[in-house]
C-alpha positions in Angstrom: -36.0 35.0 32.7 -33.5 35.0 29.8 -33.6 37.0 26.9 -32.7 36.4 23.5 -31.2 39.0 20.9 -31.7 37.9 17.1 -28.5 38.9 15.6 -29.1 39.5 12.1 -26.7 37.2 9.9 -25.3 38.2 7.1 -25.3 36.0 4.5 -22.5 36.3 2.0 -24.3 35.6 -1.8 -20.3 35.7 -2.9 -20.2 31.9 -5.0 -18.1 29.6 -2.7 -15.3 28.9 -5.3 -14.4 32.9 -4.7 -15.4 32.6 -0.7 -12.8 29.7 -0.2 -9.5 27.9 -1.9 -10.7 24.9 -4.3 -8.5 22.2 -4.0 -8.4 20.0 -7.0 -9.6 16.3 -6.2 -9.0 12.6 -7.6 -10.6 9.5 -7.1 -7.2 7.1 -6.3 -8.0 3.5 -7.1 -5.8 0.9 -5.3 -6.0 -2.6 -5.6 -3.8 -5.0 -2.9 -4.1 -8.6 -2.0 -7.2 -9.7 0.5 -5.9 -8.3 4.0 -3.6 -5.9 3.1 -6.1 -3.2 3.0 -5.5 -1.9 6.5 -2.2 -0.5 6.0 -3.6 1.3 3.0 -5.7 2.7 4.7 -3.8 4.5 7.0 -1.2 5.3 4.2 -4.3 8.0 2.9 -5.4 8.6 6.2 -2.0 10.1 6.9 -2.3 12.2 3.7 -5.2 13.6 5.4 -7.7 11.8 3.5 -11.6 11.7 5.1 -13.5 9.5 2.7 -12.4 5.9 1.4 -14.3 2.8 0.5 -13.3 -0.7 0.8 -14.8 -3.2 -1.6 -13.8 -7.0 -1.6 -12.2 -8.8 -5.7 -11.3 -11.3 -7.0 -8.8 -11.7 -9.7 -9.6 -12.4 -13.6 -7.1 -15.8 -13.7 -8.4 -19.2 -14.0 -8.1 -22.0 -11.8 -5.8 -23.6 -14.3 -3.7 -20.3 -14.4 -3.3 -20.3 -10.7 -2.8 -24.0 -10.0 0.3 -23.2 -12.7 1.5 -20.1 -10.7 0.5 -22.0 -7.0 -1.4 -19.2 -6.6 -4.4 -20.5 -4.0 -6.3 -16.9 -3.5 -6.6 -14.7 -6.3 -9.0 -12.5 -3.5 -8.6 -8.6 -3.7 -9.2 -5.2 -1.4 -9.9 -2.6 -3.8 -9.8 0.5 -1.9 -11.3 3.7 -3.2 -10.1 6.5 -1.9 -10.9 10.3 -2.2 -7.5 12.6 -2.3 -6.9 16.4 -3.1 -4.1 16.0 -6.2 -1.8 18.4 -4.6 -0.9 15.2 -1.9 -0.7 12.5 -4.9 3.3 12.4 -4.9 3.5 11.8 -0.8 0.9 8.7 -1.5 2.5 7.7 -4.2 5.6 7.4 -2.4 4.5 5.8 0.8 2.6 3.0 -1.4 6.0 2.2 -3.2 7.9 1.6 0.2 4.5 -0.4 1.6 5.0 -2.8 -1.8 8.8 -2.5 -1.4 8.6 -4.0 2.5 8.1 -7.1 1.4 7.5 -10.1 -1.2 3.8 -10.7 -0.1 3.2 -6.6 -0.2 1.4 -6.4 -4.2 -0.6 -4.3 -5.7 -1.1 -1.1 -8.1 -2.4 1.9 -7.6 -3.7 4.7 -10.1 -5.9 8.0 -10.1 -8.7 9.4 -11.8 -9.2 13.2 -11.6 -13.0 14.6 -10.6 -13.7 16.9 -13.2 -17.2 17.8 -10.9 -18.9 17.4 -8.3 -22.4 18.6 -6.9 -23.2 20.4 -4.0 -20.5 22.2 -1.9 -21.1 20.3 1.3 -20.2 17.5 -0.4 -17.0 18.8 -1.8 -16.6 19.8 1.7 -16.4 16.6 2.7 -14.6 15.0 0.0 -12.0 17.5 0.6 -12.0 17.3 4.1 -12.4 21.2 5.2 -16.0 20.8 6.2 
């Protein structure tokens, strides 16, 4: 027969913003040709990034427009990823060589700081120290 001991926990009623080290965070927006999401992907996972979301586009040209550029897709990856700021510049510099690589290799990137955001396991998450 096994006996348990209750240990009593302590719970700490400290706020977690003084309990643990905020990191700021920013919603990075980048849009490629269809396809080339993949290596975008690992780009921010290397940055340490836990939370992205793929989402297919399309482009705002006409057929006219494209048939003048000989453009045949004008399909998008728009890839939303979650970042802490502090890691922006290492991104931002590992997307220029991915578009610098080659001719085919387009797109723009850009980030929106989060000003808020409810409920600590959430930021947890975002910030990938859950």
């Amino acid at each position: 027969m096994a006996l348990f001991s209750k240990k009593k926990q302590v719970q700490n009623n400290e706020p977690f913003e003084k309990r643990d080290d905020l990191k700021k965070l920013s919603l990075f927006i980048t849009i490629v040709n269809a396809g080339q999401a993949a290596p975008i992907i690992k780009i921010f996972e290397d940055a340490g990034v836990s939370a992205q979301i793929v989402q297919r586009g399309r482009g705002t040209a006409t057929r006219q427009i494209m048939d003048i550029l000989g453009v045949e897709d004008n399909g998008k990856d728009v890839v939303l990823s979650f970042i802490k700021q502090e890691s922006i510049p290492d991104v931002k510099v590992e997307l220029n060589a991915f578009f610098a690589a080659s001719k085919k290799n387009k797109g723009i990137g850009f980030s929106v700081p989060l000003t808020s955001i409810i409920g600590v396991k959430v930021y947890q998450f975002l910030a990938d120290t859950l």
